[in-house]
Each structure stands twice: as C-alpha cells, then as structure tokens.
N, C-alpha and C positions, 0 to 999 in steps of 0.2 A: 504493500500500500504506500511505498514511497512515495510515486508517480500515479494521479488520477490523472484521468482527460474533461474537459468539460468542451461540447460539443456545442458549438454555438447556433440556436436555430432561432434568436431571437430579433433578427433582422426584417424586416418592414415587407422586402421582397417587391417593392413595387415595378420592378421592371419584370419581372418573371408574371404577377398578376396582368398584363394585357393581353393576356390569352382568355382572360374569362376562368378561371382554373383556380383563382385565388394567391393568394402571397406566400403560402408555404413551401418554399423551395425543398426543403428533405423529405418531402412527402414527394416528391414527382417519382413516377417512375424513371430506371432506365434498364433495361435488359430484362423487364419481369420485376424489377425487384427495385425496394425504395431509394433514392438517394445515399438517404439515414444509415440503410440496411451497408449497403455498400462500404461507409465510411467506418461503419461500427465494426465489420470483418476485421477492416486492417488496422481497428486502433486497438482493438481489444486485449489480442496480445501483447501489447508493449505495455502496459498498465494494469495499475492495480484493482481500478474500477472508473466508472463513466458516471457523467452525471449530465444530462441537456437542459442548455438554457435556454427557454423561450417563455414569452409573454403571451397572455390572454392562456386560454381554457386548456390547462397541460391536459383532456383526459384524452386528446387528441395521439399523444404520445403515451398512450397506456400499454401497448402492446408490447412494444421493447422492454418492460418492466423494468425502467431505468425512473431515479429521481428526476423532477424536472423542478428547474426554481428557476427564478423571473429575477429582473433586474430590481436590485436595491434600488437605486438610483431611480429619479421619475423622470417620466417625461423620454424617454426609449434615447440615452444619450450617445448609442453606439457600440462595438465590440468592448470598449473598455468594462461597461458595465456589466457585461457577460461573462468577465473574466472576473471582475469582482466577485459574483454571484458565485463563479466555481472555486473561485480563492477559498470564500466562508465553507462552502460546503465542503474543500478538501481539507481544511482546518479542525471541522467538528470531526472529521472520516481520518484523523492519525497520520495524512498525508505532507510532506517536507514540501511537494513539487508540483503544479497544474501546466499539464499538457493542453494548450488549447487550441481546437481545431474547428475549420470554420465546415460546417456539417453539407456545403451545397461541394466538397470535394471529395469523387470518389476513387481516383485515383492513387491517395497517400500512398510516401514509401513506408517499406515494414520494418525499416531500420526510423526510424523517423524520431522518436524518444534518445537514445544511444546514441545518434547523431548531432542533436541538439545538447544533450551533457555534454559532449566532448567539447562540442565547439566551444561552448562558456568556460569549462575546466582547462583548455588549453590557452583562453584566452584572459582567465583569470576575471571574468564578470559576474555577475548574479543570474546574467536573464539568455536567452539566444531562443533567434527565430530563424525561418525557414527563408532559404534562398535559391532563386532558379530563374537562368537566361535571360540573365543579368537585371533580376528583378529580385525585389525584398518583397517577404510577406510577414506584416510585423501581427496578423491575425491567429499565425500558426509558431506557437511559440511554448519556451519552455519557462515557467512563472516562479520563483520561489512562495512558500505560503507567508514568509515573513513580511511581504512587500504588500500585504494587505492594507493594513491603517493608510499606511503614506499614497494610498491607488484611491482609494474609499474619498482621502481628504483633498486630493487633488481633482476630482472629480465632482466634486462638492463645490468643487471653487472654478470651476471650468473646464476642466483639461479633457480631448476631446481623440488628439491625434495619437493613435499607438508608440508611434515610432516616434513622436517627440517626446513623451514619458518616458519611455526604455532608455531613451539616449541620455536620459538624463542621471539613469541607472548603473548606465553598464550592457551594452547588448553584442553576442557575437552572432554571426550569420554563419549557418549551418549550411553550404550550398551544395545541390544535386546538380544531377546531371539532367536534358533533356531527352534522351534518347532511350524507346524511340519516340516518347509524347513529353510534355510537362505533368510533371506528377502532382503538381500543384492547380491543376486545370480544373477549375469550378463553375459553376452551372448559374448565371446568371441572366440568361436570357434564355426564350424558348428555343434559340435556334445555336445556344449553346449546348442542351441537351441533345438535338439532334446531331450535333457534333461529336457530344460524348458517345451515343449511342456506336458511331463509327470508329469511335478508340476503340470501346469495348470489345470488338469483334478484332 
C-alpha cells in the first residue's frame, strides 16, 4: 500500500459531450470495453489500491467497486483538486505515494509507477510526472502524501496550473518512448476514440 493510484474522472468532458452521449469520458466505450476498464488493467498492478475521483452521483461508478470521492475544493477547480481528493484518501488508506492518472488514457505503460520513482530518486525531488515526444504531462504523476496541506492551501488561494505547483516543489520527468503509438494518448474528443479504436487493433 505504499503507492495508491487515484484515477481522475472528474473533468467537465465538455468537448467529448457534443456527441449527444454526455461528458463522461471513462465510460465511453473502446474495443467492447470501458475507457475506465482499460486504464484500471494496466494501473492495477503497479499499486497498492485505486481510488476515482469524480463529481456528481458516484453510483454511476458502482461496478468497479472502487471508492469514488469528489473534489474538496468547490467550484470543479481542475486536476489539482482531484489529486487532493486522492492525496486525503491515500493518507486515511497507510499510503507514502499517489499515483495519478488521468482515467480518458488507455494506453498507460506497465512500468509506469517504477519509472516515475526512479526518475525523482535519481533526481533527488519529491514529485515526477510522465513524459513523451517531447511533451510533459504534469496530470500523470507521482505525488508524495506529505504534500497535502501545502496542495489543499494553495489551492485555496488560487493555484490552478499542475506544473507551476510541482515546479515549485521539485518535479522530474519520467520520459517514454513513442513507438509504436504514445502511451500517453487520451480520449478527448469523439474522433479521438475512433483513433484509439485503430491503436487498439
């Protein structure tokens, strides 16, 4: 239980909702099977346990029999708040470490945990996020639980952008490879999914 993940599905989704289909992006299908489903494969082994963050009526994610908790914070202020939410939850749950992953990608790698320690232990930081063709994703990262208060109070006070908080921390970039897709390739639009659907195969 060092390392929890907390699966972020609490995003707004409103470019995926112009399909008429609604804003839940981890519910869409791809390949037969949910988003959610997808992402939960490949994070489940590297972790101790899962926790999704989203907002309005968790019963909707009842199936995965996973906790779902909502943002502390009001007013929906972003992924930061999400990561709060899985901060407190892996803090009550014994956990040092929050894995957190943004739930519309289902490609993640399986070293993806193991990759992000290293990089902050070789770098001598607290925090490290994912990086790939020659892009940062500061959504998919590795959290200490002790960074809570100072996340909670800056957030409180405004703080909005990931990667200006982390920098202010300590963050290393943990970077893959491309080939032969982005593993970091997420599902934002309808005809990102049909995109994905042509990874998959």
């Amino acid at each position: 239980m060092d390392v929890v993940a907390v699966l972020l599905a609490g995003g707004q989704g409103s470019r995926m909702a112009v399909d008429g289909q609604g804003p839940d992006k981890p519910l869409r299908l791809l390949g037969g099977r949910t988003l959610l489903d997808h992402v939960i494969d490949r994070v489940r082994p590297q972790v101790g346990a899962m926790v999704i963050n989203a907002n309005g009526d968790p019963a909707r994610f009842a199936r995965w029999g996973l906790d779902v908790v909502a943002d502390e914070v009001p007013d929906q202020p972003g992924p930061l708040a999400g990561i709060l939410a899985g901060l407190r939850w892996a803090a009550a749950h014994g956990a040092t470490d929050l894995l957190s992953i943004a739930a519309d990608t289902p490609f993640l790698p399986t070293d993806l945990v193991s990759r992000l320690d290293a990089a902050r232990s070789e770098a001598c930081v607290p925090l490290a996020c994912a990086g790939s063709g020659g892009w940062t994703h500061p959504v998919i990262g590795l959290w200490p639980v002790i960074l809570a208060d100072t996340l909670e109070a800056d957030l409180r006070a405004g703080t909005r952008k990931i990667d200006a908080w982390t920098a202010r921390h300590g963050v290393a970039t943990a970077v893959f490879g491309c080939d032969p897709f982005d593993p970091f390739f997420n599902v934002n639009r309808p005809e990102d999914l049909a995109e994905a659907a042509l990874l998959l195969k």
